[in-house]
matplotlib code that plots the C-alpha trace (Angstrom):
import matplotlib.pyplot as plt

x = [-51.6, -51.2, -52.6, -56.6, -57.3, -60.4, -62.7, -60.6, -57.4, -58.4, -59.3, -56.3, -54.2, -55.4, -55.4, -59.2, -62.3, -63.8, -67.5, -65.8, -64.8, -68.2, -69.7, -67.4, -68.1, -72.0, -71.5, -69.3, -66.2, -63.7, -63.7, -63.6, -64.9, -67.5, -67.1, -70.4, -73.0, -71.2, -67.5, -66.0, -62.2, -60.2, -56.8, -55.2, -53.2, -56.8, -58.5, -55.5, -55.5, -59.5, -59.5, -56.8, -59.0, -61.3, -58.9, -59.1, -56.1, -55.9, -57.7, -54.9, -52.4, -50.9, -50.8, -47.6]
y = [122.1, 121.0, 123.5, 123.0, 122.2, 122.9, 120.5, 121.4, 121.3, 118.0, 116.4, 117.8, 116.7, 112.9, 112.5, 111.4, 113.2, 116.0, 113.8, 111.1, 113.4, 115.1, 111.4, 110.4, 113.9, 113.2, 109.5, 110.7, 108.4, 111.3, 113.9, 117.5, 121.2, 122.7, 126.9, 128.8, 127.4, 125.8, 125.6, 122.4, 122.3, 119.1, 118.1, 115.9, 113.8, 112.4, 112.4, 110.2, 108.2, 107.7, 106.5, 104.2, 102.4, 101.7, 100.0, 96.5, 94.3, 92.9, 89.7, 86.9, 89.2, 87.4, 88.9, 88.9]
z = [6.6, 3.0, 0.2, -0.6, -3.8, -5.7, -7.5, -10.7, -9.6, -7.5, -10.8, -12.6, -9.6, -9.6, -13.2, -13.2, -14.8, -13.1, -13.4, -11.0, -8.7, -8.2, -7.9, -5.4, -3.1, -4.0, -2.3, 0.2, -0.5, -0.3, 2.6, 1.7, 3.2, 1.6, 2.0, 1.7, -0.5, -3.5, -2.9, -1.9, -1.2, -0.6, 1.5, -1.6, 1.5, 2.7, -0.5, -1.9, 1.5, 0.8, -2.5, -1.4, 1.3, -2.0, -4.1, -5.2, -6.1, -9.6, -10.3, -10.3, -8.1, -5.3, -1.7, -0.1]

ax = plt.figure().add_subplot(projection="3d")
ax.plot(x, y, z, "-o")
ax.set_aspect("equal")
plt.show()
């Protein structure tokens, strides 16, 4: 099992802003555990493989 990052280190980790990171958990687009009342820990591996699934191509890139 791969080390569980918290919402900080997730952020730090994915080079994107801490305020994305809590939208996308609020809208459910990435999977993560949430421990006790507050604390929300994430798999990076499925987080990365998530946010992948949501990515669009660049207007005018060709498909292969």
């Amino acid at each position: 099992m791969a080390k569980l990052l918290n919402v900080f280190e997730l952020s730090e980790a994915l080079g994107r802003p801490l305020r994305q990171i809590r939208s996308l958990v609020q809208s459910r687009k990435i999977p993560f555990y949430k421990i006790g009342h507050r604390s929300l820990l994430f798999d990076p591996s499925k987080v990365e493989k998530a946010l992948n699934a949501f990515e669009i191509p660049a207007v005018g890139a060709k498909s292969k």
